[in-house]
ZAMARGU-4260 file (C-alpha; in steps of 0.2 Angstrom, whole numbers, plus 5000, padded with zeros to 4 digits):
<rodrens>
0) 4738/4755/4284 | 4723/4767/4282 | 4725/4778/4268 | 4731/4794/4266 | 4725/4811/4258
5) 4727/4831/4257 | 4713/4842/4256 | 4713/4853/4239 | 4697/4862/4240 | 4684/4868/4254
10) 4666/4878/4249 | 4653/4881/4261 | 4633/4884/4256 | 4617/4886/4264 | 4602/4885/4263
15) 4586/4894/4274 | 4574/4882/4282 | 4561/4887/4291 | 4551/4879/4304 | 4532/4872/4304
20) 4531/4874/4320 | 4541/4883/4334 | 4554/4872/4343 | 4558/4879/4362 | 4572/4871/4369
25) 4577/4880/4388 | 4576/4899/4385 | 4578/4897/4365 | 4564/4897/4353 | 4567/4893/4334
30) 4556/4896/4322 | 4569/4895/4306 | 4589/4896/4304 | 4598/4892/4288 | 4607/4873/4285
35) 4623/4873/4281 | 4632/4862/4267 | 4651/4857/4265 | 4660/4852/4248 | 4676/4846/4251
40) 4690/4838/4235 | 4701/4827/4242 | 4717/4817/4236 | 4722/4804/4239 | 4740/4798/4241
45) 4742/4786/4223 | 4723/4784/4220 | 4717/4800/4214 | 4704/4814/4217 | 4687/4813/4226
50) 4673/4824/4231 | 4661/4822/4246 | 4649/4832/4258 | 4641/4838/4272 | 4626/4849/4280
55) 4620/4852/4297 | 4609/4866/4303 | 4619/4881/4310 | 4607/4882/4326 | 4608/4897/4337
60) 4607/4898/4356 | 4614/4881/4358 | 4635/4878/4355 | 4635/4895/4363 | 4620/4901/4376
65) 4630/4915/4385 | 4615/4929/4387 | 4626/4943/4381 | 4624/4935/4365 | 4611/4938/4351
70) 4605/4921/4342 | 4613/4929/4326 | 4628/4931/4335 | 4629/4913/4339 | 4626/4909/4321
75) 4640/4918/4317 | 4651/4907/4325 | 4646/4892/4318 | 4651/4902/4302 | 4668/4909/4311
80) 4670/4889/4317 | 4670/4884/4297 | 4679/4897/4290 | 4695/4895/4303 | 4693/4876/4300
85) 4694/4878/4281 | 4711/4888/4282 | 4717/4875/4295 | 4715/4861/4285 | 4721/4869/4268
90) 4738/4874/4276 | 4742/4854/4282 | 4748/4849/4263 | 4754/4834/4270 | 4748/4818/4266
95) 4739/4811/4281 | 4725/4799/4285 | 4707/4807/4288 | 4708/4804/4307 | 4728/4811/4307
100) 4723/4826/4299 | 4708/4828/4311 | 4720/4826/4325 | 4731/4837/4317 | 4720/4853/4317
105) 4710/4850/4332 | 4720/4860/4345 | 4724/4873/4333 | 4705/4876/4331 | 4701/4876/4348
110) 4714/4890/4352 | 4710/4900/4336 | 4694/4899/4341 | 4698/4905/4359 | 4704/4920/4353
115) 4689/4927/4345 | 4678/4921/4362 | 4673/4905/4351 | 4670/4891/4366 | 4677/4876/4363
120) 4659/4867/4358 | 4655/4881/4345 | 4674/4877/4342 | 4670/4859/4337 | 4658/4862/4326
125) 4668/4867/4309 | 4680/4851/4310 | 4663/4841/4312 | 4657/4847/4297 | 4674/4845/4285
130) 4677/4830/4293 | 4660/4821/4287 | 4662/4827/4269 | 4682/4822/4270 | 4677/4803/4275
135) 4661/4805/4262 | 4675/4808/4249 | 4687/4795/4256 | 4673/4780/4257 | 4669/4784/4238
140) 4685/4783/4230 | 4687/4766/4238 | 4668/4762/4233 | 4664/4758/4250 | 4651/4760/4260
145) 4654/4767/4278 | 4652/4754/4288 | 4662/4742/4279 | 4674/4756/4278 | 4674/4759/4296
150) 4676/4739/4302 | 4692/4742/4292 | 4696/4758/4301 | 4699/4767/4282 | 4701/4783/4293
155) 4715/4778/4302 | 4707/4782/4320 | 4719/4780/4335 | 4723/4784/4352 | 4732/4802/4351
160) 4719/4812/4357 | 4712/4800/4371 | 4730/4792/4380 | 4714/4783/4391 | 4713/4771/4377
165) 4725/4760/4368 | 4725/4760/4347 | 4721/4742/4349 | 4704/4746/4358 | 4699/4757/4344
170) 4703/4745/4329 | 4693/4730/4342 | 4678/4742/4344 | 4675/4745/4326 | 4680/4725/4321
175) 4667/4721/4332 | 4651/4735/4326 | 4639/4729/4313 | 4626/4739/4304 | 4608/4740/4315
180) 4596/4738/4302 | 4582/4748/4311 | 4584/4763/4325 | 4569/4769/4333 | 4566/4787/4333
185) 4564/4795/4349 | 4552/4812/4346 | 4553/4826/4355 | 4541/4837/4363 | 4549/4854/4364
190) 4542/4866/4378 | 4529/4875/4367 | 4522/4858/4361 | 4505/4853/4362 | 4503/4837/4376
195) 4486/4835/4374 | 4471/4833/4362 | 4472/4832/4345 | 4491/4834/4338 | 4497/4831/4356
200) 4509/4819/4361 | 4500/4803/4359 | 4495/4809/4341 | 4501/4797/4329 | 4502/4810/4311
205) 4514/4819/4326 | 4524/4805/4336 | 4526/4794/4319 | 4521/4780/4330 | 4537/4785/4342
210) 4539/4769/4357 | 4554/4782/4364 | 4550/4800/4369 | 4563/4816/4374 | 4554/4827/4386
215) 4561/4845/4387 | 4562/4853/4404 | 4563/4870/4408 | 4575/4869/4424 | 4560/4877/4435
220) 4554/4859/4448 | 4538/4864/4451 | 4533/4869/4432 | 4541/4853/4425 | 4532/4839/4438
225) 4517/4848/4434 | 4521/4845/4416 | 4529/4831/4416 | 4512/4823/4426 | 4503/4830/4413
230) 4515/4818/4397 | 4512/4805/4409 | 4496/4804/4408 | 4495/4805/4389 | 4508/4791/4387
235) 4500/4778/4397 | 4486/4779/4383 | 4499/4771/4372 | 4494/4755/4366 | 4511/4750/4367
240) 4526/4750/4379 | 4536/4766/4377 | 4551/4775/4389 | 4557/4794/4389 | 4571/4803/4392
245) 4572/4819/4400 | 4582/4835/4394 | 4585/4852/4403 | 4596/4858/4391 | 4608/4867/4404
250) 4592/4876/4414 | 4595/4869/4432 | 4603/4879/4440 | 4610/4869/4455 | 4611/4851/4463
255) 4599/4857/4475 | 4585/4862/4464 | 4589/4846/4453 | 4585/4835/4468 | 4569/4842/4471
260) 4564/4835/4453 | 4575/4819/4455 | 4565/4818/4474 | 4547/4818/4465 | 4553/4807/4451
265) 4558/4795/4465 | 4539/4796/4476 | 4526/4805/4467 | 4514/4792/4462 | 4507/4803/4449
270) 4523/4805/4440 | 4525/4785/4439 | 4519/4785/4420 | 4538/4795/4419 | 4548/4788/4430
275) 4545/4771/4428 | 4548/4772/4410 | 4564/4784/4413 | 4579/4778/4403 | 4591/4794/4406
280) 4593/4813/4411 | 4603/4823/4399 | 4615/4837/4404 | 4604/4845/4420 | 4615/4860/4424
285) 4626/4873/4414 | 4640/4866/4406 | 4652/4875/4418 | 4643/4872/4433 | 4644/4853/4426
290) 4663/4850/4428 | 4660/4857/4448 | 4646/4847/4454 | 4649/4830/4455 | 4631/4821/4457
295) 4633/4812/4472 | 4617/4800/4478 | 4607/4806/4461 | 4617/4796/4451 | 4609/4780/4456
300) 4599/4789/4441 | 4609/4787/4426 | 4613/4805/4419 | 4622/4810/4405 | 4631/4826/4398
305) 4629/4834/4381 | 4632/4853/4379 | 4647/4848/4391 | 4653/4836/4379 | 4667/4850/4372
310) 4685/4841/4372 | 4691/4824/4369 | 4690/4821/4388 | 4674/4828/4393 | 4669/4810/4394
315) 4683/4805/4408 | 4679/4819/4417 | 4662/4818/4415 | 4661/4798/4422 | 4672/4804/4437
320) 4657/4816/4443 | 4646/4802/4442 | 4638/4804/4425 | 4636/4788/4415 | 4633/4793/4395
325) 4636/4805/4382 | 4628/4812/4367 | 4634/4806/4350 | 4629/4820/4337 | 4636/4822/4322
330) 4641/4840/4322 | 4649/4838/4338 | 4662/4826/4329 | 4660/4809/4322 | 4677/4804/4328
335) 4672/4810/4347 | 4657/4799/4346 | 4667/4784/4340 | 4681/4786/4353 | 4667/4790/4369
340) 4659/4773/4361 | 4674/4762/4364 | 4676/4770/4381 | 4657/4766/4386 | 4660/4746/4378
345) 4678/4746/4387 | 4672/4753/4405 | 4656/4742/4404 | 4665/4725/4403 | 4671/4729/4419
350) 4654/4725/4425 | 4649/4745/4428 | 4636/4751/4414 | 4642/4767/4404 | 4634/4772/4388
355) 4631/4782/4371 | 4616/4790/4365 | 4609/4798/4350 | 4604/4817/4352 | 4602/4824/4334
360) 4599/4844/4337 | 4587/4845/4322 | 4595/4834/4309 | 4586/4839/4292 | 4581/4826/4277
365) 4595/4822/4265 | 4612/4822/4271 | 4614/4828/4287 | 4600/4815/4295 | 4607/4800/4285
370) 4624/4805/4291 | 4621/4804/4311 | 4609/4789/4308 | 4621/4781/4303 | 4637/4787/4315
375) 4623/4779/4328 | 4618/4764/4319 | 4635/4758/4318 | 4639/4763/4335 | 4625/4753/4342
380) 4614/4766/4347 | 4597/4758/4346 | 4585/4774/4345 | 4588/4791/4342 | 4579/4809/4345
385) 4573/4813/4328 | 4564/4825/4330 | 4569/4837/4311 | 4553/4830/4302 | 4542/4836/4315
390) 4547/4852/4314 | 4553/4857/4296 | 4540/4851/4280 | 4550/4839/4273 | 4566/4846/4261
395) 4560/4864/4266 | 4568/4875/4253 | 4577/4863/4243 | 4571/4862/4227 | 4561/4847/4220
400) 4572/4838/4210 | 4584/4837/4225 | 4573/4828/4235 | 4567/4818/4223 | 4586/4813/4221
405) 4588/4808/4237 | 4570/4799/4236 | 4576/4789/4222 | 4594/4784/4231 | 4585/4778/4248
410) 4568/4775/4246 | 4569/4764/4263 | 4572/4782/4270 | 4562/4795/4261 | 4543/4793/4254
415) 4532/4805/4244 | 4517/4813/4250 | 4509/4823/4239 | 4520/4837/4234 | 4533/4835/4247
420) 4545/4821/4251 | 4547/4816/4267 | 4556/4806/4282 | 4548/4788/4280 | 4546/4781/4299
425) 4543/4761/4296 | 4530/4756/4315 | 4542/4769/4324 | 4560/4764/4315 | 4571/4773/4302
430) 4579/4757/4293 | 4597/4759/4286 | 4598/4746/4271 | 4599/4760/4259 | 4613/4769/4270
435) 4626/4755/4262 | 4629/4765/4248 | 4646/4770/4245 | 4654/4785/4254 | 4647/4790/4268
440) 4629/4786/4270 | 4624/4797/4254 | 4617/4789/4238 | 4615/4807/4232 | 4624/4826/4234
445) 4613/4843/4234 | 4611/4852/4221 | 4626/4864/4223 | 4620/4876/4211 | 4605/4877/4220
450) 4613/4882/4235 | 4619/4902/4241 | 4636/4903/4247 | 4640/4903/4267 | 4637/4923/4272
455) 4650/4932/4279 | 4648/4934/4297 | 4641/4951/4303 | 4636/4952/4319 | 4649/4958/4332
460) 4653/4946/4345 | 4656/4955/4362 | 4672/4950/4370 | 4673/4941/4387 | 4682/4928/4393
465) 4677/4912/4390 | 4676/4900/4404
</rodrens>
């Protein structure tokens, strides 16, 4: 029986962090945002109090891209999505196990959300959060690491919220995960990225000797087979074998335009440098258009969905239209990730392939990136975009003696350079060894008095209906 608890106490923080470089993803351009941070007290039914934690970036323009809508205004709901969490799960004083209470709250979330024009994905995201720093807090008052903890299902994960699977698939699929040691990081080259030249794409001080490479389109064929001709050319300089994956981040805007890029991929011999090496295309059209397009002959190309992952059954629905993967991100949920992960193991031994991937969305050093590296690393997922140390400076704002904390618990992860500590990328891999530490992938917390309190949202969300 997995143990079970009641949440006594919820803060939120954050931190600015500002970028080195400008990240353009479809029509978004970041160029800083703050971070995030969760502190959550449990107890736990005859074993006592425990504290654990959280952080993620609040990222604007991406759980919620509707024009109307100001990047500050999408901030806003992330804050809204963790402040109508907090209250949700203060109110269940129940004892319950951490994947009971998730279940518990989920729909109300969602609906509470609804009625401040919060979509369902933006909805997500402040469960996501509590969540992590709920099982943080569960792992260390057993003093055990997440893996282990997970193999033994300590969160009490079952088949309520997915009636596709059976409780026994679940408890099978975690028996049967063990820790990768090493994931490759898979580096992004955002739209405003330099390709060639000095700090272009094959730039080792930039790629960190990256073998896997996540290309951004911008949903226009024409401009991306010109640029995507352009990568090509780059990456068969590589002394080494490498593959790419393709992103449009919702920008086409039909089937039709999407065939015209699928139609060069397949006979251009200039783009052969790309598509040879093409592993997947992630979430092509809007996320609405998505649930009414079924892909047809272009899913002899394996495609999968991401911004349209927003429910439990995104996934179903999603493998129905022809789609054979699904992002795994941490803010998204780690319970969704682990339950779309037994579906892709349980549909593949029926001799079709179906997958997860790892999609971090600017995970930043300390917990946030050891958190989601190592969700995927037990989930089997062998590389991973990572692409937060090549565009914020290391810890950014957080002070020295943080970093140096987190430095000192998962040397295998961090190295100093000078001044800064940073990411440590071992010949294109993150290694894990140190992520055994108990609770959940953390050797070390922030410091919290370091840290200003979430802000009060303040910028007025227009009202529309959500669809």
């Amino acid at each position: 029986m997995a143990p079970r608890l009641a949440v006594r106490e919820i803060a939120f923080f954050e931190r600015p962090v500002r970028f080195v470089r400008p990240f353009r993803f479809g029509a978004v351009v970041i160029n800083a945002t703050p971070q995030a941070f969760v502190r959550v007290e449990i107890e736990v039914e005859a074993k006592g109090t425990s504290v654990g934690a959280s952080a993620e970036l609040l990222v604007p323009k991406w759980f919620d891209k509707r024009p109307q809508l100001s990047p500050q205004q999408t901030v806003d709901e992330l804050r809204r999505s963790l402040l109508i969490a907090r209250e949700l799960y203060l109110s269940n004083r129940n004892f319950e196990t951490a994947f009971g209470l998730h279940g518990s709250c989920i729909a109300a979330q969602v609906a509470a959300c609804g009625e401040e024009d919060i979509p369902p994905l933006a909805a997500g995201y402040g469960p996501a959060e509590i969540d992590k720093a709920i099982l943080d807090a569960l792992l260390r008052i057993y003093n055990v690491n997440f893996f282990e903890g997970m193999a033994r299902n300590i969160a009490g994960l079952d088949a309520r919220l997915t009636p596709d699977l059976r409780d026994e698939d679940i408890t099978e699929f975690l028996g049967r995960c063990v820790r990768l040691e090493r994931v490759a990081i898979r580096h992004t080259v955002g739209l405003d990225d330099r390709i060639e030249g000095e700090g272009g794409i094959v730039d080792t001080r930039e790629n960190a000797g990256a073998r896997y490479f996540k290309l951004k389109l911008n949903g226009d064929p024409e401009h991306d087979i010109a640029r995507l001709t352009r990568i090509g050319r780059q990456l068969s300089t590589l002394p080494h074998d490498y593959r790419v994956t393709l992103d449009a981040n919702e920008q086409y805007s039909d089937l039709a335009a999407l065939r015209a890029l699928i139609g060069r991929l397949d006979r251009d011999g200039a783009l052969a440098p790309i598509a040879g090496k093409l592993l997947y295309i992630e979430q092509p059209m809007p996320r609405e258009m998505t649930t009414r397009a079924p892909l047809g002959a272009l899913s002899e190309r394996d495609f999968i969905i991401d911004e349209a992952d927003d429910s439990y059954q995104a996934f179903p629905a999603a493998r129905a239209l022809g789609y054979r993967g699904i992002s795994s991100k941490s803010c998204k949920g780690i319970y969704k990730s682990i339950l779309n992960a037994t579906r892709a193991a349980k549909w593949s031994s029926g001799g079709e392939k179906f997958f997860i991937t790892g999609e971090d969305l600017t995970c930043q050093a300390g917990l946030s990136v050891q958190q989601d590296l190592a969700l995927g690393a037990l989930i089997g997922v062998t590389h991973a975009e990572r692409n937060g140390h090549h565009y914020v400076d290391g810890f950014g704002e957080a002070p020295a003696a943080e970093a140096q904390g987190f430095l000192s618990a998962h040397p295998d992860l961090y190295a100093r350079d000078g001044n800064s500590v940073r990411l440590a990328v071992h010949h294109g891999d993150l290694l894990t060894g140190s992520l055994t530490a108990p609770g959940f992938a953390c050797g070390a917390h922030p410091l919290w008095s370091a840290l200003s309190p979430l802000q009060k949202p303040t910028a007025e969300i227009p009202r529309e209906q959500v669809t």
